[in-house]
N, C-alpha and C positions, 0 to 999 in steps of 0.2 A: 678767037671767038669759038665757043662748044658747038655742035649742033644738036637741034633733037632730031633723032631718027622720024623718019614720016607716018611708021605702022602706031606710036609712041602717040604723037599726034591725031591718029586717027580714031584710035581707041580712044584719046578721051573726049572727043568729039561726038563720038558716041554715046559716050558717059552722060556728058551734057544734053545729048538730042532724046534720050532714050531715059531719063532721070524721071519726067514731068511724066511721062507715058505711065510711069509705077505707080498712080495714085489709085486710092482703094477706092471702091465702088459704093456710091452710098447705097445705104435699105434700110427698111422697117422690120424689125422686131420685136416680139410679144416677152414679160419678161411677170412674172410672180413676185421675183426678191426686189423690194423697193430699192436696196441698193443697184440694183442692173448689173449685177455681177454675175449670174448664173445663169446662162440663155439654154437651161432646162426648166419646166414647169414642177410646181411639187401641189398636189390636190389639199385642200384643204379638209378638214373635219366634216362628216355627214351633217348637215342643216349648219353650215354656216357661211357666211360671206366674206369676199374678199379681192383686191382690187390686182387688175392688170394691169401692167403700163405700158403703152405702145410707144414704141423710141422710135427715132430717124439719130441713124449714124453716118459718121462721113459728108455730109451734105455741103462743108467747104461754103457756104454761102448767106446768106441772111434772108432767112425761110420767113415770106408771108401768108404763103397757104398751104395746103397738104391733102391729099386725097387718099382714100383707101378702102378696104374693106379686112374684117377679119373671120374667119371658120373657127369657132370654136371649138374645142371638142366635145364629144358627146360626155356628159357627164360636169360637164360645165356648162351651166345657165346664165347667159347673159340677162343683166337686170337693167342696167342704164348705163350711157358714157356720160362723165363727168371731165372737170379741167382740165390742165395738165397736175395740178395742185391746188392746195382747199383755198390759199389767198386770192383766188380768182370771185372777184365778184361779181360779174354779169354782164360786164359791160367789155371786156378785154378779148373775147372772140365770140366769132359765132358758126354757129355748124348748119349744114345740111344733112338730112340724112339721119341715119344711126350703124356702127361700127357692124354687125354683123350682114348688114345688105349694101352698104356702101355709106361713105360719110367723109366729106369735105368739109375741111375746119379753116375758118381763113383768122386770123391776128390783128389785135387794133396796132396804129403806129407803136402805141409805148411798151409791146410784149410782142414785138417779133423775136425770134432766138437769132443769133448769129451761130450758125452752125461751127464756124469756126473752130466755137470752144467744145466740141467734144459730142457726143450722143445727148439730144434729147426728148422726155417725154413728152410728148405730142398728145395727148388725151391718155385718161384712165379709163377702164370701165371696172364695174362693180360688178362680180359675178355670185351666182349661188352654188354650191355643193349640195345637190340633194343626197349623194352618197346611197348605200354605201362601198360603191364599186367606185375606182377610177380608171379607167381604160388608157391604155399605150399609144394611142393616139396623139398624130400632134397637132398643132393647130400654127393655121399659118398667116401673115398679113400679105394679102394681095390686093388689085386694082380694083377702081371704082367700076363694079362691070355695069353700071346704067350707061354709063358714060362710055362704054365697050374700051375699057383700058384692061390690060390682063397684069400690066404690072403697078403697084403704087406709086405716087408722082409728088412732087414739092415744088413751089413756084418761090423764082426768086425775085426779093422785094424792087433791089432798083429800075429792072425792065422788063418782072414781070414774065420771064422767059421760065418754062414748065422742062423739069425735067423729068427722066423716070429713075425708078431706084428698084433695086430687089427685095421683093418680100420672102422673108428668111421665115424658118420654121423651126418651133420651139416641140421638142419633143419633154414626155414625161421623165422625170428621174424615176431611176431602180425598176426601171422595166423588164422582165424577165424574160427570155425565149423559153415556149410553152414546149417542153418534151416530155418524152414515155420512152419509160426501159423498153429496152431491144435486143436485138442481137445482128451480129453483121450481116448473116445468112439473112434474116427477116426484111433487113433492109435492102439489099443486093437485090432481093425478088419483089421490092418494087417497080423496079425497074427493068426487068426482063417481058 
């Protein structure tokens, strides 16, 4: 009869107890590209509109409600939040609130998501570009602070048990660090 060594055994004992502990942390993020492939923002055209979409990723669960709040950036005007998607007719959720001061969206039975299958959109909102600057600025989804929460939260369906989640922050693409010719001397005597 072989035996296994004990340290053999122990390590994968660990393996096992320490596997479940690796799981990723759910959050909300602000995304521009309707695909949600790019969790940087890109401005749109001076006078025109255009939709965000706020995702919940990782959430592992079957999401009946959602709370949050999003900061804009400056240079982006929020107009209205709408569905998660246009086949929503009126009757499949309903909101409190509105996205830039705080907003709780709960789910009828027939349009909860199962988080399971992957990130997703939780409401859009419709923004405006007055342009024609768009600043480096980024904009972040966090907690319903009426409700004095500081981070966004998802409630799961079967009991109803509130969790919290990270609100992640979408910076601009092709943002440049602002400099001026120098010289090392010029600089060094900043600092003296």
């Amino acid at each position: 009869m072989s035996r296994i060594p004990v340290g053999t055994v122990l390590l994968l004992l660990s393996i096992v107890v320490v596997a479940p502990a690796a799981a990723q942390v759910a959050y909300f993020q602000a995304y521009t590209d309707p695909a949600l492939q790019e969790n940087v923002y890109h401005c749109g055209a001076s006078g025109t509109t255009a939709q965000v979409f706020i995702v919940l990723g990782n959430a592992n669960v079957r999401v009946s409600a959602v709370d949050f709040h999003v900061d804009y950036p400056p240079g982006m005007v929020w107009l209205t939040d709408l569905p998660p998607d246009d086949n929503y007719t009126g009757t499949e959720w309903a909101t409190i609130g509105q996205s830039p001061t705080g907003i709780a969206i709960a789910w009828a039975n027939c349009c909860m998501t199962d988080g399971n299958q992957g990130p997703f959109v939780v409401m859009r909102a419709l923004v405006y570009w007055p342009g024609p600057q768009c600043p480096c600025s980024g904009f972040t989804v966090g907690g319903y602070a009426a409700l004095g929460k500081t981070q966004p939260s998802y409630i799961r369906d079967e009991d109803f048990a509130e969790f919290s989640a990270v609100g992640r922050t979408s910076y601009r693409s092709n943002c440049e660090t602002a400099v001026e010719p120098s010289t090392w001397g010029r600089v060094k005597s900043l600092y003296r």
